[in-house]
ZADOSE-806380 format. One line per 8 residues: number of its first residue (from 0); for each residue x, y, z of N, C-alpha, C. Coordinates in steps of 0.2 Angstrom, whole numbers, plus 5000, padded with zeros to 4 digits. Layout:
BEGIN
NUM) X,Y,Z,X,Y,Z,X,Y,Z ~ ...
//
This chain:
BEGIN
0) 5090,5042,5184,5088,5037,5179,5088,5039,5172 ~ 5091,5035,5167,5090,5038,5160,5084,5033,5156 ~ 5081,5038,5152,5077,5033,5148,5076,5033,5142 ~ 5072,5033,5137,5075,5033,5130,5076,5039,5127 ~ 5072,5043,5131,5071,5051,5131,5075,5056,5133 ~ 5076,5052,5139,5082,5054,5140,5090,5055,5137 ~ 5088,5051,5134,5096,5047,5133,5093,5051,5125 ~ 5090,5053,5121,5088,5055,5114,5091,5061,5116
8) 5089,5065,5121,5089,5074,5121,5099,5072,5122 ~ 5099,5069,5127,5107,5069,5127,5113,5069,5121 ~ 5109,5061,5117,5116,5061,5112,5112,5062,5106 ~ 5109,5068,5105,5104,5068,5098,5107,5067,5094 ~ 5116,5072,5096,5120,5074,5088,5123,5067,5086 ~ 5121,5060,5089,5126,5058,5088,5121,5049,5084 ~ 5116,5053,5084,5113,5049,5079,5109,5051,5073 ~ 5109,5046,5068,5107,5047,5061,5101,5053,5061
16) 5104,5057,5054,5097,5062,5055,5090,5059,5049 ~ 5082,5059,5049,5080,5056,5046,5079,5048,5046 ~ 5079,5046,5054,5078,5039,5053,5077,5036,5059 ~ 5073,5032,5062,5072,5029,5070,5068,5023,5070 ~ 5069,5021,5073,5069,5012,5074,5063,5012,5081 ~ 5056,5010,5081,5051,5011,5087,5051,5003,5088 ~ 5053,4999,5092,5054,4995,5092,5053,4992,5101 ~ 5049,4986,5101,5051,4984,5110,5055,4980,5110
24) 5059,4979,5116,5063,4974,5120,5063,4968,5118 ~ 5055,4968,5120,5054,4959,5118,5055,4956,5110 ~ 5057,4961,5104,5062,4958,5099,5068,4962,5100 ~ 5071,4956,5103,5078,4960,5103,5083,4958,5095 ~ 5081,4952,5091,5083,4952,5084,5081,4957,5079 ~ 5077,4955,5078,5070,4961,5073,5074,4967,5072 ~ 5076,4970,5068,5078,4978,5068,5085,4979,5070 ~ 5088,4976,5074,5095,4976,5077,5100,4979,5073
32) 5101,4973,5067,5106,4974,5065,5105,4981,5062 ~ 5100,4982,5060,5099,4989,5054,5099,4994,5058 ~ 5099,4995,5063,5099,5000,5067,5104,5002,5071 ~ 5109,4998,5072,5116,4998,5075,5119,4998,5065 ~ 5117,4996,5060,5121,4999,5055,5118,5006,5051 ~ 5114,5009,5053,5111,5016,5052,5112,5022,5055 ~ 5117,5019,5062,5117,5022,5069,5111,5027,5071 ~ 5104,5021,5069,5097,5026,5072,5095,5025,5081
40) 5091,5030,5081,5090,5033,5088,5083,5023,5087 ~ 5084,5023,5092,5078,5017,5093,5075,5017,5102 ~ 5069,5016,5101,5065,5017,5107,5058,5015,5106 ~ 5054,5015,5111,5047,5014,5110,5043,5016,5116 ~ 5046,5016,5122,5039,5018,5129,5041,5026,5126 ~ 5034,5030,5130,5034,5037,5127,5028,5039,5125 ~ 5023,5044,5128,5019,5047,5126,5016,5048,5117 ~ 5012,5048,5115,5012,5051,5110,5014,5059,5108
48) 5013,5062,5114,5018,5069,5111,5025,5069,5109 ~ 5028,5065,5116,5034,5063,5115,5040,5061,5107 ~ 5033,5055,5104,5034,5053,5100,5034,5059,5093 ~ 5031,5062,5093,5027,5067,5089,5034,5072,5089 ~ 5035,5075,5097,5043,5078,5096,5047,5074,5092 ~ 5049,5068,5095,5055,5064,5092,5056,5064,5085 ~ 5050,5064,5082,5049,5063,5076,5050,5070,5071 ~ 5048,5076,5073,5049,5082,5071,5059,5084,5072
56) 5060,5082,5078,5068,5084,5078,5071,5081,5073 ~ 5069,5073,5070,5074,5071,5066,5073,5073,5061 ~ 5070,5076,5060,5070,5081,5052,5062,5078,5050 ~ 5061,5083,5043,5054,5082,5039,5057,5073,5033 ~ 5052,5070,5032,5051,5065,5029,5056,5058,5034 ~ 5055,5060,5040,5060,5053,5044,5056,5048,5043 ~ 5060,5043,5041,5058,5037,5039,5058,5032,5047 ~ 5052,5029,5049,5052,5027,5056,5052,5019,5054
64) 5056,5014,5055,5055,5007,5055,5054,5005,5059 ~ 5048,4999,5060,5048,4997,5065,5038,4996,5066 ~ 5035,4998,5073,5028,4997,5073,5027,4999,5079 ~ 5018,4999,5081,5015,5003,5087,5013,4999,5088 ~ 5007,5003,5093,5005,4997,5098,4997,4997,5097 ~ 4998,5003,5091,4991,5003,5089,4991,5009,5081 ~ 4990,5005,5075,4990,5006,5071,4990,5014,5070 ~ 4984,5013,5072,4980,5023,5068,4984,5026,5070
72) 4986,5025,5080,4987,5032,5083,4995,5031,5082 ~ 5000,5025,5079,5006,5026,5077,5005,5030,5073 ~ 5004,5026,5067,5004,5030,5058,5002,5039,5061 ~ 4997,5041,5065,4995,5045,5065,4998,5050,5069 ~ 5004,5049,5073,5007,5051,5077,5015,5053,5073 ~ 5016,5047,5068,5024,5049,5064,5021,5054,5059 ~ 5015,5053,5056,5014,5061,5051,5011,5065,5053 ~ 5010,5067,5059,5007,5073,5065,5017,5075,5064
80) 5022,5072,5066,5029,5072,5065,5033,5073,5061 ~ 5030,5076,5053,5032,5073,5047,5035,5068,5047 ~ 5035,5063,5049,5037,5058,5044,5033,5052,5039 ~ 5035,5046,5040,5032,5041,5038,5034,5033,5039 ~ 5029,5031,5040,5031,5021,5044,5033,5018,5038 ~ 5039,5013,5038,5039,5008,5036,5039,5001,5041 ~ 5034,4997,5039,5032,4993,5044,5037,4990,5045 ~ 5040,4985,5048,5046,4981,5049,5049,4978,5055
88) 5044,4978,5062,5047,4976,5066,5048,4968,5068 ~ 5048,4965,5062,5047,4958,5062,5054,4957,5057 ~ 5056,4962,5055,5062,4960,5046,5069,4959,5051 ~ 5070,4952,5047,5077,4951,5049,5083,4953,5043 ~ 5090,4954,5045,5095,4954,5042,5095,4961,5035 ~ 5091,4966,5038,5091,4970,5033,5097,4973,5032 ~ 5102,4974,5038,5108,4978,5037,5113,4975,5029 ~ 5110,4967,5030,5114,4963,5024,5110,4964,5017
96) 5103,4962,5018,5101,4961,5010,5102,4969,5008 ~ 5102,4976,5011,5102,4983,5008,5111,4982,5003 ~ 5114,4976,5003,5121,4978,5000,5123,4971,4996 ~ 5117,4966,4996,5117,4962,4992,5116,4963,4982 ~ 5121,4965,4980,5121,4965,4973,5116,4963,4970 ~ 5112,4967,4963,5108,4963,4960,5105,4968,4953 ~ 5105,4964,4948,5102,4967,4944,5095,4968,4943 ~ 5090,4974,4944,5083,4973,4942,5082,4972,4937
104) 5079,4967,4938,5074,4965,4928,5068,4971,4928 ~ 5069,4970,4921,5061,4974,4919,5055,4971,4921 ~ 5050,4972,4924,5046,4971,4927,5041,4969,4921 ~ 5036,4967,4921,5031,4964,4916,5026,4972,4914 ~ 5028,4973,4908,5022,4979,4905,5016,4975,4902 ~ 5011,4981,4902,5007,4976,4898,5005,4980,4894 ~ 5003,4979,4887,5000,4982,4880,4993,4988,4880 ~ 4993,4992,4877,4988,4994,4878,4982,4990,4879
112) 4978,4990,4881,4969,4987,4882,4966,4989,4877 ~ 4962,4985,4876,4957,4987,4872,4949,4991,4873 ~ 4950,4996,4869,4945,5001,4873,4937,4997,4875 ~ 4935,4999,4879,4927,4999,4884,4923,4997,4880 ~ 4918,4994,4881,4916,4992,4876,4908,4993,4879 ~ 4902,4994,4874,4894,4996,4878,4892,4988,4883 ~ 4892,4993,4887,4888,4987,4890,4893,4983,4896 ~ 4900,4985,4896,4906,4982,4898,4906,4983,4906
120) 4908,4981,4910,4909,4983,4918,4918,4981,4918 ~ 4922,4984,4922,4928,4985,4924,4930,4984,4927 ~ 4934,4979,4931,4935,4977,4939,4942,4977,4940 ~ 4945,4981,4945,4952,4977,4946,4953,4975,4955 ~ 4956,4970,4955,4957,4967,4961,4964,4970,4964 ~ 4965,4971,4971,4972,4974,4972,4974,4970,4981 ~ 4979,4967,4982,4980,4965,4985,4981,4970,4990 ~ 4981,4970,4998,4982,4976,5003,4988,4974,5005
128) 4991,4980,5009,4996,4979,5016,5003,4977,5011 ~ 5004,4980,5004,5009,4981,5002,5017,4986,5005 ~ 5013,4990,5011,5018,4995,5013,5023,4989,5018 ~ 5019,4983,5021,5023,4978,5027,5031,4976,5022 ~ 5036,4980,5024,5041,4977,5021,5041,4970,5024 ~ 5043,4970,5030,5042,4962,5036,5041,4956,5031 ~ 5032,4959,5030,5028,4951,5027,5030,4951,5018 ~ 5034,4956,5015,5036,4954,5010,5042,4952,5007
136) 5045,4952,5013,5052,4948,5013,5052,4942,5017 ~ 5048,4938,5020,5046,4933,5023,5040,4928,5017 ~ 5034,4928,5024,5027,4924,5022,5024,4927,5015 ~ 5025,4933,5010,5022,4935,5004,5026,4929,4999 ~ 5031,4928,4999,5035,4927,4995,5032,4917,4993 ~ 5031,4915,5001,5029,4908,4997,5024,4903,5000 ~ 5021,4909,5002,5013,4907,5004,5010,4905,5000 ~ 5004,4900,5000,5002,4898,4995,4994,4902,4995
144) 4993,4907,4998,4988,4912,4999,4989,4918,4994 ~ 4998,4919,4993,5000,4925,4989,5004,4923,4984 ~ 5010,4925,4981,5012,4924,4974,5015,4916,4975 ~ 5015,4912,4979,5016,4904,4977,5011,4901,4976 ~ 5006,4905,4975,4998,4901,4975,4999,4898,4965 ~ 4996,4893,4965,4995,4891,4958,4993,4892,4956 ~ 4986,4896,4955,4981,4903,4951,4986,4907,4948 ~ 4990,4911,4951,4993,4915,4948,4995,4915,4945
152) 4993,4919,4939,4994,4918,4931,4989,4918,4927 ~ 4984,4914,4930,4976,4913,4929,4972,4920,4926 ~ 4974,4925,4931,4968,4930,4932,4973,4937,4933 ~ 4970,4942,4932,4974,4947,4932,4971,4949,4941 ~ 4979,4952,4944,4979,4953,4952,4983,4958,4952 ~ 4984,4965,4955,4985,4969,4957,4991,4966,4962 ~ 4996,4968,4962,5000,4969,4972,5003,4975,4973 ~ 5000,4976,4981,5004,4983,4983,5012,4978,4984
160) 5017,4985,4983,5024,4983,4985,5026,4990,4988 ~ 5031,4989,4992,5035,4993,4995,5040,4998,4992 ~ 5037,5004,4988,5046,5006,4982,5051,5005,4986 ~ 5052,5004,4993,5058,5004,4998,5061,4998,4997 ~ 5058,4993,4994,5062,4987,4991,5067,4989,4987 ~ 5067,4992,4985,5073,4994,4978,5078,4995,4981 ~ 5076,4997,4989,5081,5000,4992,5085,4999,4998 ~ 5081,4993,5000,5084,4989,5007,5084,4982,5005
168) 5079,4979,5000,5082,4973,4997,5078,4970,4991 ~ 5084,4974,4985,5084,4975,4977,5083,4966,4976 ~ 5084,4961,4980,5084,4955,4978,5079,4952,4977 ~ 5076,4955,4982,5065,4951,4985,5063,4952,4979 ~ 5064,4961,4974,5063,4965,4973,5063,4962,4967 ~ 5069,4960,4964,5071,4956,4960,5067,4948,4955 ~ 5068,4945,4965,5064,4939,4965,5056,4938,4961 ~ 5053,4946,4963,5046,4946,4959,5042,4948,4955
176) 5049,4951,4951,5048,4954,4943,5050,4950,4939 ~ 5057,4945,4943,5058,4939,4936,5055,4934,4936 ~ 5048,4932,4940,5046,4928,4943,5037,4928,4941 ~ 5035,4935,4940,5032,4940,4938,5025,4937,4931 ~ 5021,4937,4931,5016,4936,4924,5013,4940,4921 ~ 5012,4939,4915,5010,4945,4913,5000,4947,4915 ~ 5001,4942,4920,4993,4944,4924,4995,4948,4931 ~ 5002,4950,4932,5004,4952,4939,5005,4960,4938
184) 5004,4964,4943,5005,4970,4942,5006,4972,4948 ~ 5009,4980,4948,5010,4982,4952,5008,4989,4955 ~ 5008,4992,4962,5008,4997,4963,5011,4999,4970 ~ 5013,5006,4972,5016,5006,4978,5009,5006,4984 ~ 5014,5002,4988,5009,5000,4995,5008,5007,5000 ~ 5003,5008,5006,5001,5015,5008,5009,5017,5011 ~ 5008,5025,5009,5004,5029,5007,5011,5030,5001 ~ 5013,5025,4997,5019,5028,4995,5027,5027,4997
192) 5031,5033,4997,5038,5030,5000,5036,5027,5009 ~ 5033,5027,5010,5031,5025,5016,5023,5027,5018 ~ 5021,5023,5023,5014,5025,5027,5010,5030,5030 ~ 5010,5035,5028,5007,5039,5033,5002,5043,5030 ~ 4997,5047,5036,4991,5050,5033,4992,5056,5030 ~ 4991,5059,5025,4993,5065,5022,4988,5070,5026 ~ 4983,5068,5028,4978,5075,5031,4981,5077,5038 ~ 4984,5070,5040,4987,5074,5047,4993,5075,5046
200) 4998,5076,5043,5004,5079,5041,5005,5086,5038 ~ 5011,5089,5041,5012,5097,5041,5018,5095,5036 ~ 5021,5089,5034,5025,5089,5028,5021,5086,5021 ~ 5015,5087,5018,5013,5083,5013,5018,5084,5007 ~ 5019,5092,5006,5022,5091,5001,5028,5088,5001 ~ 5033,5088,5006,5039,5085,5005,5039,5077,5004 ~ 5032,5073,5008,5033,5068,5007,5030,5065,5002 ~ 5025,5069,4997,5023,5066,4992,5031,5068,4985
208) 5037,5073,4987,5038,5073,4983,5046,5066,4986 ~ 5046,5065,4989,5050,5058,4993,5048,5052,4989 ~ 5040,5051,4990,5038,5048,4986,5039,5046,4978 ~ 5038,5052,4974,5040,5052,4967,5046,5051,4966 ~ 5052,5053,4970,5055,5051,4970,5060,5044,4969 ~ 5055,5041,4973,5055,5032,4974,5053,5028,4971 ~ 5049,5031,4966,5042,5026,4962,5048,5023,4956 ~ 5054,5026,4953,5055,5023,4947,5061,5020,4947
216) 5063,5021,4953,5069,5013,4955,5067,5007,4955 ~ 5060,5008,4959,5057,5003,4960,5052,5000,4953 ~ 5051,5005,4947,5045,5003,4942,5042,5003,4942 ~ 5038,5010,4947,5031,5009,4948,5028,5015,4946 ~ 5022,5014,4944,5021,5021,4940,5014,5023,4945 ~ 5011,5018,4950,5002,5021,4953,5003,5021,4960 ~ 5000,5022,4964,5002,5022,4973,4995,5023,4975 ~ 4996,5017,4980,4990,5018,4985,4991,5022,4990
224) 4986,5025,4991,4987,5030,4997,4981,5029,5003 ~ 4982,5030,5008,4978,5026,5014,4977,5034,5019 ~ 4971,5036,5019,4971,5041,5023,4966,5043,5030 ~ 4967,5047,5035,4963,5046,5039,4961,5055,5041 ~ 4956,5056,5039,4952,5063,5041,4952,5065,5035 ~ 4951,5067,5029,4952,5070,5024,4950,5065,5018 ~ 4946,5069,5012,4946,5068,5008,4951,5068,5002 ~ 4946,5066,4995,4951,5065,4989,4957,5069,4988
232) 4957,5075,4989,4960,5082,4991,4968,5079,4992 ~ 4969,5074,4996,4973,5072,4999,4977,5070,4995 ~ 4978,5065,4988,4979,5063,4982,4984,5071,4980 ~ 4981,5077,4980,4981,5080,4976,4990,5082,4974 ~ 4992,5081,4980,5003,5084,4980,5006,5077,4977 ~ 5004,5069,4977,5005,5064,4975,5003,5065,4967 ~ 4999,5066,4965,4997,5066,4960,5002,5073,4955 ~ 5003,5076,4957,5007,5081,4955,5014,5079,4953
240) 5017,5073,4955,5022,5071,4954,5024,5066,4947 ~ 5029,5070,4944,5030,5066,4937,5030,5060,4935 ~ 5032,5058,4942,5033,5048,4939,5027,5044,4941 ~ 5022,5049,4946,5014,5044,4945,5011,5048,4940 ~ 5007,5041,4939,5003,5040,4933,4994,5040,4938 ~ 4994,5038,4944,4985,5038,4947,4987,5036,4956 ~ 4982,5037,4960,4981,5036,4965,4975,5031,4965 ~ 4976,5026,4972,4970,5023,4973,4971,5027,4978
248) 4962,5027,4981,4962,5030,4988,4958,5026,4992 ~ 4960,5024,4999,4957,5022,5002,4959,5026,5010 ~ 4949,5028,5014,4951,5028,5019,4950,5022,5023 ~ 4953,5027,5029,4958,5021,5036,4951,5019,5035 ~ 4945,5021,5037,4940,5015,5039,4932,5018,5039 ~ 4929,5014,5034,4931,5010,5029,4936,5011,5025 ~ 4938,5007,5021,4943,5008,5015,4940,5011,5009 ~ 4931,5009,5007,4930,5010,5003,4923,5017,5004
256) 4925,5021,5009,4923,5026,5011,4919,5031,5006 ~ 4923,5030,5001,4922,5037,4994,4920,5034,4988 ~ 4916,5027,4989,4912,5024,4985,4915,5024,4977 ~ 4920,5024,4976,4919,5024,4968,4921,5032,4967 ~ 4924,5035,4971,4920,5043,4969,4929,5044,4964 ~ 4928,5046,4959,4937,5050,4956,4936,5059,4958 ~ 4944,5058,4959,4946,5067,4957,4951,5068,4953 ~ 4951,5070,4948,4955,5072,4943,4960,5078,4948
264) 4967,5079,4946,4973,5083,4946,4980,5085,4942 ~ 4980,5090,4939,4985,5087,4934,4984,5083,4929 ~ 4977,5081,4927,4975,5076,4922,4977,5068,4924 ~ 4977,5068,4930,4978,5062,4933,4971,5061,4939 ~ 4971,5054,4939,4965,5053,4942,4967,5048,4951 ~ 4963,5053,4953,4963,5049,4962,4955,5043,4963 ~ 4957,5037,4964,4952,5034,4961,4950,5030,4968 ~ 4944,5032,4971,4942,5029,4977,4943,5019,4975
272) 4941,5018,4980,4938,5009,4982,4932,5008,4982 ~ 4930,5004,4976,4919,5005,4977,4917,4999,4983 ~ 4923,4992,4981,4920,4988,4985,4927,4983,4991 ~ 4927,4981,4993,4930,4979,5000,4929,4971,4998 ~ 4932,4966,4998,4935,4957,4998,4939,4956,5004 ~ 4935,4956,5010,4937,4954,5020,4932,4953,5021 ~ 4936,4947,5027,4934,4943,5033,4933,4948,5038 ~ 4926,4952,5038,4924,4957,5044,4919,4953,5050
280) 4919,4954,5053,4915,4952,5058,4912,4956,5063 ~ 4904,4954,5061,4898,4957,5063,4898,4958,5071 ~ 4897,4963,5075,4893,4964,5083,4890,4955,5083 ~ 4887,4950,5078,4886,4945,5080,4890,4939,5079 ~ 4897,4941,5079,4901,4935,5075,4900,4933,5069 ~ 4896,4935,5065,4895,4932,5060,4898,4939,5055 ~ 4902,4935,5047,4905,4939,5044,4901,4944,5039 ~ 4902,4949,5037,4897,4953,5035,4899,4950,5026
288) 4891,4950,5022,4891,4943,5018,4893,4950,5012 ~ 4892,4958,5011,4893,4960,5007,4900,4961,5006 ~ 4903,4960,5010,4909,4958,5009,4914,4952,5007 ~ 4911,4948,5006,4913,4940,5004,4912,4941,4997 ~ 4914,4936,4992,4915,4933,4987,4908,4934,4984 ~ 4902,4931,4988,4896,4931,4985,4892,4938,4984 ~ 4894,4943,4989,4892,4950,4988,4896,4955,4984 ~ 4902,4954,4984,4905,4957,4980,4902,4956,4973
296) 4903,4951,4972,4899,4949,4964,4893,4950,4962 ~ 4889,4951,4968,4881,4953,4968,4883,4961,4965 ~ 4887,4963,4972,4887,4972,4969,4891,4974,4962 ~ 4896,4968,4960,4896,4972,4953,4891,4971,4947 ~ 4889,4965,4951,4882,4964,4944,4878,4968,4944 ~ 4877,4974,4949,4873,4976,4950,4874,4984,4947 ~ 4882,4986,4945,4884,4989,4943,4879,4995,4937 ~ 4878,5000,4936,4872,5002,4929,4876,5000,4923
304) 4876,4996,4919,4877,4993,4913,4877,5001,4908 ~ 4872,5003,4907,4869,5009,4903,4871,5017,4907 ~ 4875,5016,4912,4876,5022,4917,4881,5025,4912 ~ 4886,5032,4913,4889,5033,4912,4897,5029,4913 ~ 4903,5028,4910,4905,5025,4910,4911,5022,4916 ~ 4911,5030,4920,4918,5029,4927,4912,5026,4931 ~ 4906,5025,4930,4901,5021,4937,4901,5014,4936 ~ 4904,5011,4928,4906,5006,4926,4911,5002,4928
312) 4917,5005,4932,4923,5002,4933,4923,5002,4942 ~ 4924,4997,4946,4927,4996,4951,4935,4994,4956 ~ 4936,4997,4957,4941,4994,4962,4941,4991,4968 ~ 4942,4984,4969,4941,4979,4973,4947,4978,4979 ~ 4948,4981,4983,4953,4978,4990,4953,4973,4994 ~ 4956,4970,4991,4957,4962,4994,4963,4963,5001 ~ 4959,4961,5005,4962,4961,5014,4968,4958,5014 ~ 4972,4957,5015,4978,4953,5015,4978,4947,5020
320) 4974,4948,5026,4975,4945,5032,4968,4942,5032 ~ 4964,4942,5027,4957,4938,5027,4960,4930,5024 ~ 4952,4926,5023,4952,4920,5019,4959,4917,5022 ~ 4962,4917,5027,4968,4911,5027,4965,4904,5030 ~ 4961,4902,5030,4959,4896,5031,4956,4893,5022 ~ 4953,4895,5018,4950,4895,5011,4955,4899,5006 ~ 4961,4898,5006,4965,4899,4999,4969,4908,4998 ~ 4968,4911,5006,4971,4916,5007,4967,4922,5003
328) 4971,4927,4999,4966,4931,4995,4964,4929,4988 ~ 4970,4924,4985,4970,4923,4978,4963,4918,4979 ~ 4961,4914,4983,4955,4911,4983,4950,4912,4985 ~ 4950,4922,4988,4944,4922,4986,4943,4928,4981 ~ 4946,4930,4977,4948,4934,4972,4942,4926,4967 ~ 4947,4920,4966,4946,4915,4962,4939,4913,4963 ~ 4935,4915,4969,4929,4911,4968,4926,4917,4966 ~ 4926,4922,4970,4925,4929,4967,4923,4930,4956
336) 4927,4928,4954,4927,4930,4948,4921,4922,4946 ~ 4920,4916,4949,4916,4914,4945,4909,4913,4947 ~ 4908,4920,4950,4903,4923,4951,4900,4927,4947 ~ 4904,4933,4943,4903,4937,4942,4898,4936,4936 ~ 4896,4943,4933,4892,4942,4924,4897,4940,4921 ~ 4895,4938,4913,4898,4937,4910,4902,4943,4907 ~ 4897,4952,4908,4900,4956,4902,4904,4959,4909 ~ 4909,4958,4912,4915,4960,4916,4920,4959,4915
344) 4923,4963,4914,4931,4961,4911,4937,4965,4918 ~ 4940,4959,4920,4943,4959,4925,4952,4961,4922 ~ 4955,4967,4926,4961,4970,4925,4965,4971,4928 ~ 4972,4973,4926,4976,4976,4930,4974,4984,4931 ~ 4980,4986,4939,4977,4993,4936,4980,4998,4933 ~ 4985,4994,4931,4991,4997,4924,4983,5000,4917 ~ 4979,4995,4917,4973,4994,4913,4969,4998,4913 ~ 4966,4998,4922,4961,5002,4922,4961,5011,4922
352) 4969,5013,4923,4970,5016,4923,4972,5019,4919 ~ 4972,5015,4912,4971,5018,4903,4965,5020,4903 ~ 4962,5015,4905,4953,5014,4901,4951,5019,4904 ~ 4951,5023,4912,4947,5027,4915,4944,5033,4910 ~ 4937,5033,4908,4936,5040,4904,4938,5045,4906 ~ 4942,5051,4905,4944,5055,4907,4938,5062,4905 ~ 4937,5067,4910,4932,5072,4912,4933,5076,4904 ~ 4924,5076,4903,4925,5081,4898,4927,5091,4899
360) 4933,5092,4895,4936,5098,4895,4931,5103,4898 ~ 4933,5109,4900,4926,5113,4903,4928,5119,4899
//
């Protein structure tokens, strides 16, 4: 009897090096085309060692489309692997959008800021789960929770995106830079050219230099990085890279693990998450309130006014998959802010990542 593994050790030579399709049966569309035009090795039942092999034979930085069956122990299993996840096993017709012509517009810059001012708090909002190529070439595009929402424009809102757009569909990619406000911003989705933990990966440097790579096809100069076991530290081969300009960091759980905490590198800064914007749910069903709209805004008012100045700025991670009954994330971003103090000034992180004080010289 042959099975996937078997059949992998068989025809190795005779598929793409750097790239594999994890996918189940039951989407036989999903994936298909792009994997018979890639000619990738695709499979899915298979141990996690198994996988961890597969991953390593196909060379360092393989790019795995597709998804698991459980979030941490995939992601954590393709960079035990060296590689890294691009989420996708829901994207249809990518074998077509990767060849549809298109010119990128320039994406919206924004002017210098105006410097901090006494007294001033900092806040940038950032949409999560920008690495799902899937939901960004579907439900992101005209949901009324994400960029079809009427707000937008209103208020200044971070989105993760996928630099992989630039590169399997320049069009999406197209779509919402020329569509774009100059309250929209951008940054690359976890961890970079794709998803993966850098503490458990034996390739970081190659993938964070994959990464720098990709940032300026796509016009993006900051990346989120999503990490699990390991500190700031982890930022540090990303931050080394010419075309980034900052890391957020978040770890896998919580996200805002490192409270606010920076690591300067290379004169560039790795900038934890102070506070978290999710629908979490309590041991008693009920959702935990410091995370809603009204605690959020509690904790930035509560921010030291008179503190030092980087204790002044927060980063806000807005759950992707929360508020979908209450206006998605831009709604509760939007109640969110009419709560706030008055001396808060809300930004991109194109902004905060001018404004951040930078460490005095030793």
């Amino acid at each position: 009897e042959t099975n996937e593994h078997v059949a992998f050790s068989r025809y190795q030579s005779e598929f793409a090096r750097g790239l594999a399709v994890h996918q189940p049966i039951t989407k036989p569309l999903h994936l298909r085309d792009f994997a018979v035009a890639r000619n990738a090795f695709t499979f899915f039942e298979g141990s996690s060692a198994q996988h961890r092999e597969r991953f390593r034979e196909l060379g360092p930085g393989t790019r795995v489309f597709g998804w698991g069956l459980d979030e941490h122990d995939f992601v954590r299993d393709v960079s035990a692997g060296g590689g890294l996840v691009v989420p996708s096993d829901w994207a249809l017709n990518l074998s077509a959008l990767v060849h549809l012509p298109t010119e990128l517009p320039r994406r919206p810059f924004h002017p210098e800021p105006t410097p901090l001012k006494p007294g001033e708090r900092l806040v940038a909002f950032v949409v999560s789960d920008g690495d799902n190529v899937q939901w960004l070439l579907n439900g992101f595009v005209d949901s009324p929770g994400f960029w079809a929402n009427p707000w937008r424009g209103t208020f200044p809102v971070t989105w993760e995106l996928a630099p992989l757009l630039a590169e399997l569909a320049p069009r999406v990619l197209a779509h919402l830079y020329r569509t774009a406000t100059p309250f929209d911003d951008f940054v690359a989705g976890p961890s970079g050219a794709g998803y993966y933990f850098p503490s458990q990966s034996p390739q970081r440097t190659e993938l964070a230099a994959l990464t720098g790579r990709s940032m300026p096809p796509a016009q993006l100069r900051a990346v989120s990085l999503l990490n699990s076991g390991g500190g700031l530290e982890a930022a540090d081969e990303v931050l080394a890279q010419p075309s980034v300009d900052g890391v957020l960091f978040k770890d896998y759980a919580p996200y805002h693990r490192f409270a606010g905490s920076i690591r300067w590198q290379a004169g560039k800064p790795a900038v934890s998450y102070r506070f978290l914007l999710w629908e979490q749910k309590q041991p008693d069903g009920t959702l935990r309130p410091d995370w809603l709209p009204e605690g959020v805004a509690t904790a930035v008012a509560n921010l030291p006014v008179n503190a030092a100045a980087a204790d002044r700025f927060a980063l806000v991670n807005v759950h992707a998959w929360s508020f979908r009954d209450s206006g998605g994330p831009m709604g509760a971003i939007r109640r969110t802010l009419a709560l706030l103090p008055p001396d808060t000034r809300i930004v991109t992180v194109t902004e905060f990542l001018k404004l951040l004080p930078r460490p005095e010289p030793r």
